[in-house]
N, C-alpha and C positions, 0 to 999 in steps of 0.2 A: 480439488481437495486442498488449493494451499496459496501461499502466494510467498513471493519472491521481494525481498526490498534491500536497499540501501541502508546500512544500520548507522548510517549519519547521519541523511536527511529525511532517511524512512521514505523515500519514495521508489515506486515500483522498478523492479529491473526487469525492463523487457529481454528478451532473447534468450535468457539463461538455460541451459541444459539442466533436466532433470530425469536421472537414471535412476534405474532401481537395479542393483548389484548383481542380488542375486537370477532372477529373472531378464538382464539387459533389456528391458523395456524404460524406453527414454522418449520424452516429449520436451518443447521447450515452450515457454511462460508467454504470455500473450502481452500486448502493451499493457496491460492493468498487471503485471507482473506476475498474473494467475494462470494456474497448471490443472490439467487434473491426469491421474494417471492411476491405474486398475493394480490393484493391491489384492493378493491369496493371503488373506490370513491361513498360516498351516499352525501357527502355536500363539497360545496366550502367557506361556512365562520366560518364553526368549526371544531376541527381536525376529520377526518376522521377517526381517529387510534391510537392508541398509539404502537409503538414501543419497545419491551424492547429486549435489547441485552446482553448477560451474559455470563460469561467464568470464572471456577475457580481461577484463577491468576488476576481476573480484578473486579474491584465494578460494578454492573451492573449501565447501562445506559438504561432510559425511555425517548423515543422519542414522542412528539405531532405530529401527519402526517397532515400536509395540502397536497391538491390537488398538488398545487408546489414541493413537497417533495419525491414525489413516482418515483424518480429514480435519480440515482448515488449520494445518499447517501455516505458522507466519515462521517465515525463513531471514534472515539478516544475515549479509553478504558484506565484508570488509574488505576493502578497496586496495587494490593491488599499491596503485599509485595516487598521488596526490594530483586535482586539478592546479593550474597557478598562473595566475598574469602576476607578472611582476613592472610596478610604477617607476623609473628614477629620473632626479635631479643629473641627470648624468650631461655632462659639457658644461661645467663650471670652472673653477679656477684649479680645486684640488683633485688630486687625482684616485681619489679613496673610490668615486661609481664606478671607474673605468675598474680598478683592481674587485669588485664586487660583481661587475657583471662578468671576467672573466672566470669567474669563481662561481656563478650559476650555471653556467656552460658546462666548465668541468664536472658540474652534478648533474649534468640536468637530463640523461638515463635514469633516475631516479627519480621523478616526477612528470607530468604529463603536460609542458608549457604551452600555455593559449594566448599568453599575449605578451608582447613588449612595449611599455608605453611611454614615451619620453615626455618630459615637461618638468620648467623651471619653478612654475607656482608662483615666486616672490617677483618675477621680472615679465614683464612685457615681452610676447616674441610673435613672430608670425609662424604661419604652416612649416616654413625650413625650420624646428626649432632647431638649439645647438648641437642639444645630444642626438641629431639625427647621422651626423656625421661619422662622429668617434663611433659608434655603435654600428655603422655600415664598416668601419676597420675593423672593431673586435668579430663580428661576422666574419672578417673577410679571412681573419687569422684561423678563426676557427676551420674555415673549411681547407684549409691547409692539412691542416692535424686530423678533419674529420675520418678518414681512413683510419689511420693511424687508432683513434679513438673506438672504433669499432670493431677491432681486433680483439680489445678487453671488455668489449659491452654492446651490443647488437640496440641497444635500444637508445642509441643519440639518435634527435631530431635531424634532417637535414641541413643543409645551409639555405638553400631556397626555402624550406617550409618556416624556417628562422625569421627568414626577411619577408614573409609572408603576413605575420604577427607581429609586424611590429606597427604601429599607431603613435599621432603627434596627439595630447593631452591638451588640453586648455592653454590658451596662449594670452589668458588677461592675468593680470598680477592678483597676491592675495585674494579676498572678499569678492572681490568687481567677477570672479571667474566662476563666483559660484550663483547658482539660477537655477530654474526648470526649464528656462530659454538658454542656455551656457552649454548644448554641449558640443564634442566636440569628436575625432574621429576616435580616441582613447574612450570617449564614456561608451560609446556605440557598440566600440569591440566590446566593452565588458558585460553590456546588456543582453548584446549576440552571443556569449559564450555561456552565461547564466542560465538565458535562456533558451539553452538547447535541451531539448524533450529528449532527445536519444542519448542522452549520458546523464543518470542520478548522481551522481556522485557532487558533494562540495566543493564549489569554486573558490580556493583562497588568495587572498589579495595580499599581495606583499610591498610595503611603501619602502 
């Protein structure tokens, strides 16, 4: 009788719980993000039913059921959290990435991080790039604090799943790095994480 989506990229959200209030009768949404579930109309000028539809990754939605409303249902779900690999220049001369990636950290219970991907872009480097280093310290500090951190917020990543995500970027300078033949373990995570079928939600890329 309906179906379930992501109101970003409008694609299906498999798993979601769909209850019906007053009856507690609940099924959840198949991979094609579709439900069906058995509906008593008892009146035509009050709701019938309330609806609610829930998915860890999604704010739940409460639907009023009229008579009118008891099939093909399209449902759109807004996403708790934001997906997010974040790209940086980090292991340069200034110290502005290190102060920046500090500063994702401390946010970053507030978004769903998939990937860390270092590279210089303008300079030639190999697999060790620079910022592979400083970036294995700012980790290292974090998990220091991680405890600490999760006293005020249950939802920081670990320090392992931190350095789990992290990926070296293109290691040829400018123009020369870019290809169909160019990529590299940073393009791959991002392809992996795009194209994961079990999480609808938009992946955003932050340079």
């Amino acid at each position: 009788m309906g179906i379930v989506k992501d109101k970003s990229t409008l694609l299906p959200v498999k798993g979601a719980e769909v209850k019906l209030l007053k009856s507690d009768i609940n099924v959840k949404t198949d991979k094609q993000g579709k439900f069906e579930i058995e509906i008593t109309a008892l009146s035509t000028s009050h709701p019938i039913d309330t609806l609610i539809v829930s998915n860890n990754r999604y704010w739940p939605q409460r639907i009023k059921l009229q008579v009118s409303d008891t099939s093909n249902l399209e449902i759109k779900l807004n996403a708790v959290k934001h997906r997010l690999i974040v790209t940086s220049d980090l292991g340069g001369t200034d110290p502005d990435d290190e102060q920046s990636m500090v500063h994702l950290l401390l946010g970053a219970n507030k978004f769903d991080l998939e990937g860390l991907i270092m590279g210089l872009a303008w300079l030639k480097a190999d697999q060790n790039q620079p910022g592979i280093k400083p970036l294995g310290a700012i980790i290292d500090a974090y998990e220091k604090v991680y405890l600490n951190l999760k006293i005020h917020a249950n939802e920081y990543p670990s320090p392992g799943y931190l350095r789990s995500i992290v990926a070296v970027g293109q290691t040829l300078p400018n123009m020369s790095g870019v290809g169909g033949d160019k990529a590299s373990p940073g393009s791959e995570l991002i392809i992996k994480v795009v194209d994961n079928a079990e999480d609808p939600r938009p992946v955003w890329l932050n340079a």
